[in-house]
Structures are given as structure tokens and as C-alpha cells.
C-alpha positions in Angstrom: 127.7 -52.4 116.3 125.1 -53.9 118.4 121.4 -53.9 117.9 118.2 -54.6 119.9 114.9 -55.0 118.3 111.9 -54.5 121.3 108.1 -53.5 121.3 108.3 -49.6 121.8 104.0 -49.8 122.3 100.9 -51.4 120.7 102.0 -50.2 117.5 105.3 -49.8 117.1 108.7 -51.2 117.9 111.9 -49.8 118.9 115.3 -50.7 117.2 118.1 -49.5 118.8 121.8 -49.4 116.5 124.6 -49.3 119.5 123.2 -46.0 120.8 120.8 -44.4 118.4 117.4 -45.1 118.9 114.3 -45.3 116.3 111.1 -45.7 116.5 108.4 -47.6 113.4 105.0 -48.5 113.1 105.4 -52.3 112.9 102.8 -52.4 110.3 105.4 -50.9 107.6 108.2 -53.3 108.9 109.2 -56.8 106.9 112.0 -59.4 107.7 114.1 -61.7 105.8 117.1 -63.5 105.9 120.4 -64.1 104.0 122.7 -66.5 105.5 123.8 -65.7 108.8 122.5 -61.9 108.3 119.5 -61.0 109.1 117.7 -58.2 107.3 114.9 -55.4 109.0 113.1 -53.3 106.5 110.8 -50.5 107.1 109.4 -47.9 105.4 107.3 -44.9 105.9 104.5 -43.2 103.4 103.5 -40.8 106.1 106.9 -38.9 106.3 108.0 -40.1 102.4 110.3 -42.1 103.9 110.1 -45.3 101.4 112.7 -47.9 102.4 115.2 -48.3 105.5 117.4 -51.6 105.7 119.3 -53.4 108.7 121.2 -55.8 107.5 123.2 -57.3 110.9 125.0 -60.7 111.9 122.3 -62.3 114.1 125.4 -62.6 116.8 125.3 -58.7 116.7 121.7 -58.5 118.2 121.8 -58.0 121.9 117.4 -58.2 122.4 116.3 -60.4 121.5 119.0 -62.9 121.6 119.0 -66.0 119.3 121.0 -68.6 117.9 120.8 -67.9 114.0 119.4 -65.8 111.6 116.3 -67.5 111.3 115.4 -67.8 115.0 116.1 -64.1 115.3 113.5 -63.5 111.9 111.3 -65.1 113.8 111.7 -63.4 117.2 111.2 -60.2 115.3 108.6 -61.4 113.4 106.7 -62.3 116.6 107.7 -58.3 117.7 106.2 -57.1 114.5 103.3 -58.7 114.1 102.1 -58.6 118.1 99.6 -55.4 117.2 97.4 -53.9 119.6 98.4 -57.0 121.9 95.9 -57.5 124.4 94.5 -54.3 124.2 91.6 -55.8 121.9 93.0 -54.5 118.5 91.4 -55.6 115.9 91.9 -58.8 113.4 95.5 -58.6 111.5 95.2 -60.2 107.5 98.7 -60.2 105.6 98.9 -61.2 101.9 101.2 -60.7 98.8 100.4 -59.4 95.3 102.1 -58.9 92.5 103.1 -55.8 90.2 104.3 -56.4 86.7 106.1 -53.4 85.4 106.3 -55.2 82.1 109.3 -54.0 79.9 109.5 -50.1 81.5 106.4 -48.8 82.7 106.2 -45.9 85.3 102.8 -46.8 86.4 101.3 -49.7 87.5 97.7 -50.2 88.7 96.5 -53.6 90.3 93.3 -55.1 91.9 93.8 -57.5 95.0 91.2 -59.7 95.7 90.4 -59.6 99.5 87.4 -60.3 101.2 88.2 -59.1 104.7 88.7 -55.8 103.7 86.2 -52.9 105.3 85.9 -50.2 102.7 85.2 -47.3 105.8 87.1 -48.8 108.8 90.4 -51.1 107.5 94.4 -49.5 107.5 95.6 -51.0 104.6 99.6 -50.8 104.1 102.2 -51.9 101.6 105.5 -52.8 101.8 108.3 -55.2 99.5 108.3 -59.0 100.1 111.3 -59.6 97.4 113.7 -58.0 95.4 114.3 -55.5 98.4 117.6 -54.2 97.2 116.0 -53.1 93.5 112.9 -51.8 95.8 115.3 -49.4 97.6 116.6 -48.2 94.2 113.9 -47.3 92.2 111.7 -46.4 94.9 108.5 -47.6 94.2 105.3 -45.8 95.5 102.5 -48.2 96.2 99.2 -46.0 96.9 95.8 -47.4 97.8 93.4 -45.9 95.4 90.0 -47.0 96.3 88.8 -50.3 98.5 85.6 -52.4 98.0 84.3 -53.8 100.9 84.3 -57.2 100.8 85.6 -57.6 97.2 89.3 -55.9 97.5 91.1 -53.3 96.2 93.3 -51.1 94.2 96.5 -50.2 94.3 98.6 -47.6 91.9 102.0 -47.8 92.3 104.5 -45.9 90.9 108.4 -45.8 89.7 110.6 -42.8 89.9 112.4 -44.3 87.2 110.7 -46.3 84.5 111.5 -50.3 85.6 110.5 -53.0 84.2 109.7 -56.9 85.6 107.6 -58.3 88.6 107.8 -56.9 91.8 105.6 -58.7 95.2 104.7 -56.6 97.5 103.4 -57.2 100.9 99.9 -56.0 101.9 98.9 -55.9 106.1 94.9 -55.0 106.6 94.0 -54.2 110.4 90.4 -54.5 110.9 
């Protein structure tokens, strides 16, 4: 299989799989790296959708075109984060918080402190900085449930199946 990884608009890049196309909102996309793969995640909340996974040899990527994983993470990563480029989007704050599950809960809620956030104007999304392969599993929900502006917010998030332990999860605020 070969893959290419391109900015589809503003907002959203394209990654084509030989000849299937799809389409994401880069703001719900995260990369990694494991060896010489390299490792595309993306998930949805609007359509439920709550974790895809590319996991490719960085040789299989035809766009862009790199000599490792790592260079090709950070091709991508320059891709994903490029938002509203040029068009005079607004200011892009990333961060990383932690939910502890403790022994088996089903429910977790969490306060993040963050002053940039805008309680009327911010998009505010989640998605998993580590233990992506468990993420996928249990499915974990992370909902916003109410911002202060200037202070933070809150976040509920929830397990299909009770789990238990510390999960980080990414946070992206567009302002």
C-alpha cells in the first residue's frame, strides 16, 4: 500500500491509502512514531467516530516524502497543525492533561487550567497523546462540559467499559 498525507483546505487534510481517499479536520488528528512506522490518528466526535489509526512504513508514504519516521511525523505534523494558514485564522494553543481512571471508574471529570481559553468564541478538541492502542479499545469519550474564560475548563470523559489507570489526552483551543 501507498499513502500520501496533503492539506485537503484550511481545515482539513487529505490522506489518501493506495486509492481510497479520506478526508479529517486536522484539529482531531495526532502523530507518533514507533520505530520505522509511523502512526496517524484521528478521531471524530461529530459523526461518533472515536479513533482511526495509520500505522505505515515511512518508505510507504509517497506525499510527503521523507527519510524516516521521524522526519515524516514531522512533515505531517507541520500539515496538521498549518490551520487557517494565511487566511488569518485565529491563534492555535495545544496542551496535555491527564485523566486518572483510578482502579475502574466509568466516569471521569477533570479541570484544565488554561488561560487562553474564550468561554463564547474558543473550539476546544480532545484527542489521545499515549496509550493509543488501549484508547482505541475502550473508547473513551472526552466531552467539554463547561469553559471559564480565562481560568480553563472541564472535561467529563467517559469509558464504555469500566478502566482503570492514567490516560493523557491532548487538548487543541483555536481562538
Amino acid at each position: 500500500m501507498t499513502y500520501s498525507f496533503v492539506s485537503y483546505s484550511d481545515t482539513q487534510i487529505k490522506v489518501t491509502e493506495d486509492t481510497r481517499e479520506y478526508i479529517y479536520k486536522k484539529v482531531y488528528c495526532t502523530t507518533s512514531v514507533d520505530g520505522d512506522y509511523f502512526i496517524f490518528s484521528t478521531h471524530n466526535a461529530e459523526t461518533g467516530l472515536m479513533m482511526q489509526q495509520y500505522k505505515l512504513l515511512y518508505s510507504d508514504c509517497t506525499s510527503p516524502s521523507t527519510a524516516s519516521a521521524s522526519a515524516l511525523k514531522t512533515a505531517v505534523d507541520a500539515i496538521v497543525n498549518s490551520y487557517a494558514g494565511g487566511g488569518g485564522g485565529g491563534t492555535i494553543t495545544t496542551g496535555t492533561f491527564v485523566l486518572n481512571f483510578g482502579t475502574g471508574e466509568s466516569y471521569v471529570s477533570t479541570t484544565v487550567a488554561e488561560a487562553v481559553v474564550n468561554a463564547t468564541d474558543d473550539t476546544i478538541t480532545f484527542a489521545p497523546s499515549d496509550r493509543i492502542e488501549d484508547y482505541a479499545l475502550e473508547q473513551i469519550a472526552v466531552t467539554l462540559q463547561s469553559v471559564t474564560a480565562s481560568t480553563g475548563f472541564t472535561v467529563l470523559a467517559h469509558a464504555p467499559n469500566s478502566t482503570s489507570g492514567n490516560y493523557t489526552i491532548k487538548y487543541t483551543i483555536i481562538n
